[in-house]
Backbone as a chain_set.jsonl record, in Angstrom:
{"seq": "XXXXXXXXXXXXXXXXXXXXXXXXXXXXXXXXXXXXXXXXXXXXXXXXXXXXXXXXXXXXXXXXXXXXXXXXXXXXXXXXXXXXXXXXXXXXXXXXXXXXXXXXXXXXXXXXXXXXXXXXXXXXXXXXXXXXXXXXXXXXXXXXXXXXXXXXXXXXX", "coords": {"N": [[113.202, 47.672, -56.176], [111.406, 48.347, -58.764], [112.207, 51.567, -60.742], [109.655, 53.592, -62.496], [109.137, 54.196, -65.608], [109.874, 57.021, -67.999], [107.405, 59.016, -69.095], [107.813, 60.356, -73.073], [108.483, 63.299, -74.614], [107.794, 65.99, -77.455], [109.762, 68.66, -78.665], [107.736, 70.295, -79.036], [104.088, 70.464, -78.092], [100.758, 69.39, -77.902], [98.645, 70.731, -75.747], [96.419, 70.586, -73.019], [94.763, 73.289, -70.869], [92.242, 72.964, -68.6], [91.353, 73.965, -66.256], [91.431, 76.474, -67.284], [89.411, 76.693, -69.364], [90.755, 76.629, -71.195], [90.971, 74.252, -74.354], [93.246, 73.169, -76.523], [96.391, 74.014, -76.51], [99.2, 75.025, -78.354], [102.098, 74.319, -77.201], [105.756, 75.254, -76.469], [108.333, 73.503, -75.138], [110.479, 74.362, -73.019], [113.996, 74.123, -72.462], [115.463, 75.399, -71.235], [114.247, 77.642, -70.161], [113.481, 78.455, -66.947], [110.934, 79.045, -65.648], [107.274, 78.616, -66.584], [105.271, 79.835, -68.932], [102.381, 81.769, -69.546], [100.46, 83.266, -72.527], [99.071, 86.519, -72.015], [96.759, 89.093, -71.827], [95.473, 92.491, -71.471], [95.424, 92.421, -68.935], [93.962, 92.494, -65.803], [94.337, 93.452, -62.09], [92.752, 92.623, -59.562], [91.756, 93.15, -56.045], [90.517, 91.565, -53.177], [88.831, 90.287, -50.346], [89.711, 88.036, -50.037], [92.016, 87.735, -51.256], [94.53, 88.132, -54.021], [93.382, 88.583, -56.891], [93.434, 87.921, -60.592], [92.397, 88.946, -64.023], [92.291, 87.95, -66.9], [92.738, 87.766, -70.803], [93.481, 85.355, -73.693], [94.821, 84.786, -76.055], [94.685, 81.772, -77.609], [94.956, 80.491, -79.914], [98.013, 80.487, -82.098], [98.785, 82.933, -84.123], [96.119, 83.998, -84.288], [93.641, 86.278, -83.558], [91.357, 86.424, -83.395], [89.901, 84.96, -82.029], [89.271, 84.236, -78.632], [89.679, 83.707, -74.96], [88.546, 84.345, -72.128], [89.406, 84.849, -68.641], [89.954, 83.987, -64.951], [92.039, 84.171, -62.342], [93.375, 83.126, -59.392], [96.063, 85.199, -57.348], [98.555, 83.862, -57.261], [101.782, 84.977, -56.15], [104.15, 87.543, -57.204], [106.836, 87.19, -59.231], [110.235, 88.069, -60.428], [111.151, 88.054, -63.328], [113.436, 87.208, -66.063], [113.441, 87.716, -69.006], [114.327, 86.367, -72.647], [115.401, 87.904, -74.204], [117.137, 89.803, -72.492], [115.236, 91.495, -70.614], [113.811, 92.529, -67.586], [110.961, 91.416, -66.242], [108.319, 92.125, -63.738], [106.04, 89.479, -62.947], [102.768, 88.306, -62.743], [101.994, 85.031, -60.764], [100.301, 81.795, -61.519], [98.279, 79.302, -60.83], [97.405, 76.362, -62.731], [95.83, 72.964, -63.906], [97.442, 71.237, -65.647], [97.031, 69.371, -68.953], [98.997, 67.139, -70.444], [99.45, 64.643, -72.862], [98.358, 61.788, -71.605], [98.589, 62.98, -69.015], [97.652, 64.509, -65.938], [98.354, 67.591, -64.042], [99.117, 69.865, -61.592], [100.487, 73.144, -62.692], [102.714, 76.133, -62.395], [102.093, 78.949, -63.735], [103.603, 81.969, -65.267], [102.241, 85.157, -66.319], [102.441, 87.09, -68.842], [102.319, 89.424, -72.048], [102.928, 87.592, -75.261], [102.565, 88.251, -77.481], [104.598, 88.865, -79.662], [105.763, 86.701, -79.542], [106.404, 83.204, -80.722], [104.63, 80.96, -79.56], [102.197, 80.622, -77.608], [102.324, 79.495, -75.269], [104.542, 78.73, -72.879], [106.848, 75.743, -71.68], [108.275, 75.667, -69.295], [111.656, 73.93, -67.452], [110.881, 73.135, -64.68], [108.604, 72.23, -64.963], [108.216, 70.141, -66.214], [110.134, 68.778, -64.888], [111.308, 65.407, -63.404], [108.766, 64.177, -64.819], [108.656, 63.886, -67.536], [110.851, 62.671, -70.18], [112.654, 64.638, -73.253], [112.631, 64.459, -76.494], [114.154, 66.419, -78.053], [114.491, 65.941, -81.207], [111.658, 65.55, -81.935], [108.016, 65.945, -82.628], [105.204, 66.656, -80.675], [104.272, 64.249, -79.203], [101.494, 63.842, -78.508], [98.039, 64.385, -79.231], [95.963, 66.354, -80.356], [93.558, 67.61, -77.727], [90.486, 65.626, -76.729], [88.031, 65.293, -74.944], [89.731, 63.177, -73.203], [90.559, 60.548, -71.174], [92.596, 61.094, -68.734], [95.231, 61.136, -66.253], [95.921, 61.432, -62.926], [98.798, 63.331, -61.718], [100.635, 63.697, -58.794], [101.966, 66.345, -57.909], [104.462, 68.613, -56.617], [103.739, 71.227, -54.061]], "CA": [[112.054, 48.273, -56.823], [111.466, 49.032, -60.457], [111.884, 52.974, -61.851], [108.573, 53.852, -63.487], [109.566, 54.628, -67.186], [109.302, 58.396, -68.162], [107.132, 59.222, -70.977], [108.27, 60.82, -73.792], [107.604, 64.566, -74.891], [108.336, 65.937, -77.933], [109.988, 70.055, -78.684], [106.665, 71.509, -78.982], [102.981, 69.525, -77.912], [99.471, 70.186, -77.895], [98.079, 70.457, -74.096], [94.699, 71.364, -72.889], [94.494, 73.95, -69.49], [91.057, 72.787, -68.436], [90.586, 75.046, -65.377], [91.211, 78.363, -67.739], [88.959, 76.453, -70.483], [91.717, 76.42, -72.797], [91.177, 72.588, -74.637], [94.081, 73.425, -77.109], [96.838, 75.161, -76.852], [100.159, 74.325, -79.116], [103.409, 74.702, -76.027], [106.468, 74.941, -76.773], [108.885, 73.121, -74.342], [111.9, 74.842, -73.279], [114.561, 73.602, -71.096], [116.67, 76.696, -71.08], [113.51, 78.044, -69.264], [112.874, 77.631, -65.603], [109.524, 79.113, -65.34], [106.551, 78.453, -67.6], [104.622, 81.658, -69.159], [101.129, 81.894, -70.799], [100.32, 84.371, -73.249], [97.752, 86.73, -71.597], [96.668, 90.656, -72.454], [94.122, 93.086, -70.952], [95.457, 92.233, -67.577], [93.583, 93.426, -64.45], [94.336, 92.884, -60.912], [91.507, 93.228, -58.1], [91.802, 92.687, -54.927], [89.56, 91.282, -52.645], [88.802, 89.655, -49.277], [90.081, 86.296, -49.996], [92.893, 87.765, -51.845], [94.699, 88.878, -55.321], [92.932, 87.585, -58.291], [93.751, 88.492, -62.087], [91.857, 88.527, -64.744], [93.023, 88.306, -68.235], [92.582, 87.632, -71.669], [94.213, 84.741, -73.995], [94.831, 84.123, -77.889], [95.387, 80.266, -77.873], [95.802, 79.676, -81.252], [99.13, 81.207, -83.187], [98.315, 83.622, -85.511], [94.739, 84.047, -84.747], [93.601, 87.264, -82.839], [89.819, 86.804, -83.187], [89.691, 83.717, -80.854], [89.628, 84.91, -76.936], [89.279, 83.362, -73.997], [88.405, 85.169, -70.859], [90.525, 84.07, -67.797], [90.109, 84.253, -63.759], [92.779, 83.143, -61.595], [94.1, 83.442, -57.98], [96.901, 85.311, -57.736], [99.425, 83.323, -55.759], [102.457, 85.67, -55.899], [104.663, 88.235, -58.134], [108.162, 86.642, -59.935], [110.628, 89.157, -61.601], [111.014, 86.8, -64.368], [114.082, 87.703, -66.678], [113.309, 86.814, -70.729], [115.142, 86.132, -73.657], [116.004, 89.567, -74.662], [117.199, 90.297, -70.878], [114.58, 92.22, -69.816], [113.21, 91.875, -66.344], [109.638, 91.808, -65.413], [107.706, 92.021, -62.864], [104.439, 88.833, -63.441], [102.075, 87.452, -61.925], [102.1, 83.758, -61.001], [99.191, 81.14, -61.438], [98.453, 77.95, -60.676], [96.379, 75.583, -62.912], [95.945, 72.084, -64.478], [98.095, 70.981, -67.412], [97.063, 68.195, -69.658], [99.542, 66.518, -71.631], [99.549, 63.206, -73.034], [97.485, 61.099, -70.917], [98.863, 63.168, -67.366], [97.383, 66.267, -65.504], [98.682, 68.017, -63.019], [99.536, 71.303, -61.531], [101.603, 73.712, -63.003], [102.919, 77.279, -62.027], [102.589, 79.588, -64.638], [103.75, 83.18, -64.925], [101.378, 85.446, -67.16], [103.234, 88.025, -69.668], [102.221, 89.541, -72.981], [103.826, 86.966, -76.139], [102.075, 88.147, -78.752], [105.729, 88.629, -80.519], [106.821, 85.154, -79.664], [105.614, 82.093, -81.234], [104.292, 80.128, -79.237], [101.782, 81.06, -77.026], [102.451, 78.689, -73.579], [106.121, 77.906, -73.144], [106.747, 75.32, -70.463], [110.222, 75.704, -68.678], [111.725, 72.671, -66.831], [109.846, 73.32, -63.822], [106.728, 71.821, -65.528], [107.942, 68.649, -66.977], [111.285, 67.559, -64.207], [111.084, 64.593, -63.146], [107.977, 63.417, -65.388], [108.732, 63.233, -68.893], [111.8, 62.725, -71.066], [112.431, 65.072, -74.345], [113.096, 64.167, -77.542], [114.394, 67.341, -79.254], [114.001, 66.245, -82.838], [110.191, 65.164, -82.821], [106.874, 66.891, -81.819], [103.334, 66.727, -81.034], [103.549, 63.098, -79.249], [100.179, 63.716, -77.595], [97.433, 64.335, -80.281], [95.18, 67.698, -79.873], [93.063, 67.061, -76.746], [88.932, 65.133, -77.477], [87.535, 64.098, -74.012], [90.273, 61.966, -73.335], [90.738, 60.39, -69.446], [93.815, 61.735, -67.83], [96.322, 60.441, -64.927], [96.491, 62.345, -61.815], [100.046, 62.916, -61.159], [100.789, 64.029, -57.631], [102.779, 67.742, -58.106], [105.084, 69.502, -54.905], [103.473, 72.834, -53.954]], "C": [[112.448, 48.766, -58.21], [111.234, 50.396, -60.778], [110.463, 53.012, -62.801], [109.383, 54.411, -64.785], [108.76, 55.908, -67.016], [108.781, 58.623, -69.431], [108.005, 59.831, -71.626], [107.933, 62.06, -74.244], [108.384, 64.989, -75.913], [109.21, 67.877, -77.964], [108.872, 71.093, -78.258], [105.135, 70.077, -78.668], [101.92, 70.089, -77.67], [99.102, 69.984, -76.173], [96.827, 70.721, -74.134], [95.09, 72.599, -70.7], [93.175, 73.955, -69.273], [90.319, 73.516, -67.585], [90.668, 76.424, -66.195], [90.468, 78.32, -68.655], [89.582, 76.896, -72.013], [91.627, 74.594, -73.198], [92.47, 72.221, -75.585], [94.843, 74.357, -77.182], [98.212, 74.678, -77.6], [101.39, 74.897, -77.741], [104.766, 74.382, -76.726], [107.226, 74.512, -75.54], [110.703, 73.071, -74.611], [112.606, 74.861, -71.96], [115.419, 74.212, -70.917], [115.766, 77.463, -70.389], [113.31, 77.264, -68.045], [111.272, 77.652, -65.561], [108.712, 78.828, -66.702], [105.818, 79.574, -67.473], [103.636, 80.416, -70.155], [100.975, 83.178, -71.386], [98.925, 85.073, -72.585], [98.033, 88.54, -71.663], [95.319, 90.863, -71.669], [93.933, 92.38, -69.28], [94.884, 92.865, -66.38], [93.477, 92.816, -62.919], [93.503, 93.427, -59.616], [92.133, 92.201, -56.773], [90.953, 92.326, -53.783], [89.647, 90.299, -51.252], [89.76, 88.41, -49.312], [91.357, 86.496, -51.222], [93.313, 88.285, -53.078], [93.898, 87.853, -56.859], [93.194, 88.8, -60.043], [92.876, 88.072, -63.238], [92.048, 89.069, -65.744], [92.713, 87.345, -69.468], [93.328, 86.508, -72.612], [93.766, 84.427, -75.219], [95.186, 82.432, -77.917], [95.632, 79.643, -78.659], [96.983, 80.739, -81.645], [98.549, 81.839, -84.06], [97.252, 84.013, -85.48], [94.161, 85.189, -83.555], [92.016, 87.377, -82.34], [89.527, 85.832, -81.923], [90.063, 83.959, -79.347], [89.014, 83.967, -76.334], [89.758, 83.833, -72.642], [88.566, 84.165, -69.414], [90.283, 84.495, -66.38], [90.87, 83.629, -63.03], [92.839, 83.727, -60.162], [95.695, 83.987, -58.128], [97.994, 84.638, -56.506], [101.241, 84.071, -55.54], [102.757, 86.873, -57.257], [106.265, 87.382, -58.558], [108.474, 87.81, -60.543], [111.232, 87.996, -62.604], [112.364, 87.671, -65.954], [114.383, 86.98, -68.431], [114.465, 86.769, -71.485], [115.749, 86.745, -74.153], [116.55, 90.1, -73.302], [116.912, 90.893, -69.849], [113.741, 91.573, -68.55], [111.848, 92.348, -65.863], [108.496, 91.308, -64.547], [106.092, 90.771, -62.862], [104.072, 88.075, -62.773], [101.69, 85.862, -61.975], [100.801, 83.548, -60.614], [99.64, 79.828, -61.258], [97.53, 77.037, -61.286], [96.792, 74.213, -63.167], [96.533, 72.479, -65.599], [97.949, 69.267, -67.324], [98.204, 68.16, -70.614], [100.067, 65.4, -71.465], [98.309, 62.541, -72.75], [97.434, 61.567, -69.262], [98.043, 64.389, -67.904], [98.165, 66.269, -64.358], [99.019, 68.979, -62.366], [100.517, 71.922, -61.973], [101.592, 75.271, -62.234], [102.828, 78.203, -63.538], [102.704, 81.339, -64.862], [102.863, 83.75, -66.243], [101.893, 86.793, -67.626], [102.297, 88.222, -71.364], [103.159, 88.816, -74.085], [103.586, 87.014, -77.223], [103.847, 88.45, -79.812], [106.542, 87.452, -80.484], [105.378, 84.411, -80.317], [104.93, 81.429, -80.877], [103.245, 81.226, -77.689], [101.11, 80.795, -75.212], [103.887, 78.329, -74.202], [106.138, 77.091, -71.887], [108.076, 74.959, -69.807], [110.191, 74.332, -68.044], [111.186, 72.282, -65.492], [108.544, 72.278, -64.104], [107.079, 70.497, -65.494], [109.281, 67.931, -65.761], [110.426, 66.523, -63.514], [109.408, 63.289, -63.073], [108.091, 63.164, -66.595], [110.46, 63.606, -69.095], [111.224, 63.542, -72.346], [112.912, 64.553, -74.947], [112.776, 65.683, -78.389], [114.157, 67.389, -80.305], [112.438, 65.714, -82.895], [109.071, 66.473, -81.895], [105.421, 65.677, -81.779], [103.288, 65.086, -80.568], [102.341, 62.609, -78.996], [99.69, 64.345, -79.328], [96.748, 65.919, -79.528], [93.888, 67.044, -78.662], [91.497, 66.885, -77.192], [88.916, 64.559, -76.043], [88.183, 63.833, -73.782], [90.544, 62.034, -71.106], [92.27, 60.409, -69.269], [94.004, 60.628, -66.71], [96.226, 61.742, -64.019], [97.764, 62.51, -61.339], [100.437, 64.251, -59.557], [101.905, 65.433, -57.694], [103.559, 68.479, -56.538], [104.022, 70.766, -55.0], [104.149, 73.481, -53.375]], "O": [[113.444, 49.363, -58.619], [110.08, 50.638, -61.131], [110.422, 52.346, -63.836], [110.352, 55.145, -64.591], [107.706, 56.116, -66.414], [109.339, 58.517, -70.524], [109.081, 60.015, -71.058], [106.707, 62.071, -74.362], [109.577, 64.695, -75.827], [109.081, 68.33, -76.827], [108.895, 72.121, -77.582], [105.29, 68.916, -79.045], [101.921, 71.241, -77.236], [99.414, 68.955, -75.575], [96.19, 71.048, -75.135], [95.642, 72.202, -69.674], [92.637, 74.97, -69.713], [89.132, 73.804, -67.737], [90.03, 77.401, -65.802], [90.322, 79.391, -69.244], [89.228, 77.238, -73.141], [92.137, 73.762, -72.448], [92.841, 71.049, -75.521], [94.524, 75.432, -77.69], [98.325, 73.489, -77.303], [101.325, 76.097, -77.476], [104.896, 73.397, -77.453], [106.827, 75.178, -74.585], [111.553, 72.553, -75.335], [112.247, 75.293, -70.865], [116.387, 73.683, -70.372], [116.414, 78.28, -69.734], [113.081, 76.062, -67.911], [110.522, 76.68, -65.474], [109.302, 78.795, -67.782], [105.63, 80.227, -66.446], [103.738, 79.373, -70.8], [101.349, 84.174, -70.765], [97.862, 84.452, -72.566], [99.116, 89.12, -71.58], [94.452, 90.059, -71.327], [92.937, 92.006, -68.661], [95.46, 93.877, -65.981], [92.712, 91.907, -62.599], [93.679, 94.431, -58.926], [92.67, 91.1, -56.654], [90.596, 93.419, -53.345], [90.622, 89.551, -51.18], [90.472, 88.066, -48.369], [91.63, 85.576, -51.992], [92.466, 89.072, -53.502], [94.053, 86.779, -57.439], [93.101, 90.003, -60.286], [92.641, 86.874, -63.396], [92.061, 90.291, -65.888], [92.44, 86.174, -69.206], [94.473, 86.707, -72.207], [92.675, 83.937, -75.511], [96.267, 82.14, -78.429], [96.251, 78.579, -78.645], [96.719, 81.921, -81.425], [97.754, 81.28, -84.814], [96.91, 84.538, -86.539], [94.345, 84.738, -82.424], [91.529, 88.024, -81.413], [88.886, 86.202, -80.939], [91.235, 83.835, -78.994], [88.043, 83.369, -76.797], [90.884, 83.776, -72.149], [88.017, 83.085, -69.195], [90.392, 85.721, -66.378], [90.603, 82.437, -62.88], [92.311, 84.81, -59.91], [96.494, 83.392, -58.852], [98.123, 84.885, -55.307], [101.899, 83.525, -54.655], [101.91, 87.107, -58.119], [106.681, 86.91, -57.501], [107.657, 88.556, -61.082], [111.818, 87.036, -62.105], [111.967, 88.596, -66.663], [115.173, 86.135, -68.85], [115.549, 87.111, -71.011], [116.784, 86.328, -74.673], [116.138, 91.251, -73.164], [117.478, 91.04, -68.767], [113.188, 90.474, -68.511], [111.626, 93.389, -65.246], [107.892, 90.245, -64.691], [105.016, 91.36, -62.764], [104.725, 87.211, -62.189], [101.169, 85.388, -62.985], [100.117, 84.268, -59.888], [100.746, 79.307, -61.401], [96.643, 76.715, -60.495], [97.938, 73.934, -62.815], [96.391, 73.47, -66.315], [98.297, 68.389, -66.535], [98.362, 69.025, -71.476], [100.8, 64.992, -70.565], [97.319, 62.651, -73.473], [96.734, 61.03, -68.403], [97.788, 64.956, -68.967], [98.59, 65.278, -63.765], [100.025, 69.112, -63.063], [101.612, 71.403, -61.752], [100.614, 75.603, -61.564], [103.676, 77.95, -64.393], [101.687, 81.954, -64.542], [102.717, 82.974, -67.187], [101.796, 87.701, -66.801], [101.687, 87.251, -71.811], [104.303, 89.27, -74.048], [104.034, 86.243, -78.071], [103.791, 87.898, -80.911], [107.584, 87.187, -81.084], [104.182, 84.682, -80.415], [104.24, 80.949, -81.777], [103.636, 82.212, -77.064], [100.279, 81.284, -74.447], [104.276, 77.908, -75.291], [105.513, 77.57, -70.941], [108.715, 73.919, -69.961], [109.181, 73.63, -67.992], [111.059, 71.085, -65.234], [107.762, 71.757, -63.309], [106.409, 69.686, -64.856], [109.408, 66.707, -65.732], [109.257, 66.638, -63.146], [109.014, 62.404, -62.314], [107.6, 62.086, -66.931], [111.137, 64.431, -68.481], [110.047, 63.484, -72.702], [113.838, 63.895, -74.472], [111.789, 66.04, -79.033], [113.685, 68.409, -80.806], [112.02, 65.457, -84.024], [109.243, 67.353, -81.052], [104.955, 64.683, -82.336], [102.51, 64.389, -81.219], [101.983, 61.438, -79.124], [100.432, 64.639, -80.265], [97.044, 66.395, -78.432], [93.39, 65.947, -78.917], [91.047, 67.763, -77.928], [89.582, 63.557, -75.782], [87.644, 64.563, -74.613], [90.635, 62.909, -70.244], [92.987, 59.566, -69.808], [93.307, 59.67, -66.375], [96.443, 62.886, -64.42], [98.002, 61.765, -60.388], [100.409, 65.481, -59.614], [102.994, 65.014, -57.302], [102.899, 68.74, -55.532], [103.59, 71.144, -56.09], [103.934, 74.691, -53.304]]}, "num_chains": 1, "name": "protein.A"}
């Protein structure tokens, strides 16, 4: 049997998160990260019959503070999640679609304040093993997301 070829991804790429009605968000992709984080503020966690749900706030462009989009998820656990500066904290994990390229598919993502980092989705190796290849020196092989028809790719849970 023939190996499917792995796309290609580049440092940083545009995605879309379609269940949080994010259609653009710029990610950076970092393979010194395990987990993947979204940028999210004005966090509140209710609790309710059918479980923990969070609901929170998100800047999705860089630089741009006026642009919000209001966020409901399921909460499917807690991670102590230890950053870049070595602090350890306590965040709540999600689970949505990620577009990029021409694939979707589920991701995990933990939800932290990043307004002092750059990038405002990082996607640890978690996200992308054993579907794409990086290429460190380029970016942006996917284009900013228009409509476009997606791949279902089959994800572990």
């Amino acid at each position: 049997m023939m190996k499917q070829e792995k796309k290609v991804i580049g440092w940083r790429e545009w995605v879309c998160l379609p269940e949080l009605g994010i259609k653009n968000i710029k990610a950076k992709i970092d393979t010194g990260a395990r987990t993947s984080s979204l940028h999210a503020f004005d966090m509140k966690i209710k609790k309710t019959s059918h479980g923990e749900y969070v609901e929170f706030t998100v800047h999705p462009e860089q630089r741009n503070i006026k642009k919000t989009i209001k966020c409901k998820c399921k909460v499917v656990e807690y991670r102590s999640i230890k950053s870049s500066n070595g602090h350890s904290e306590l965040r709540p994990v999600i689970i949505s679609k990620l577009q990029i390229l021409d694939e979707e598919f589920d991701i995990e993502l933990t939800l932290t304040n990043r307004d002092t980092m750059g990038f405002r989705l990082l996607l640890g190796r978690e996200c992308f093993r054993k579907k794409f290849l990086i290429d460190a020196g380029k970016s942006y092989f996917g284009k900013k997301m228009v409509k476009s028809k997606v791949k279902h790719i089959k994800g572990k849970k």
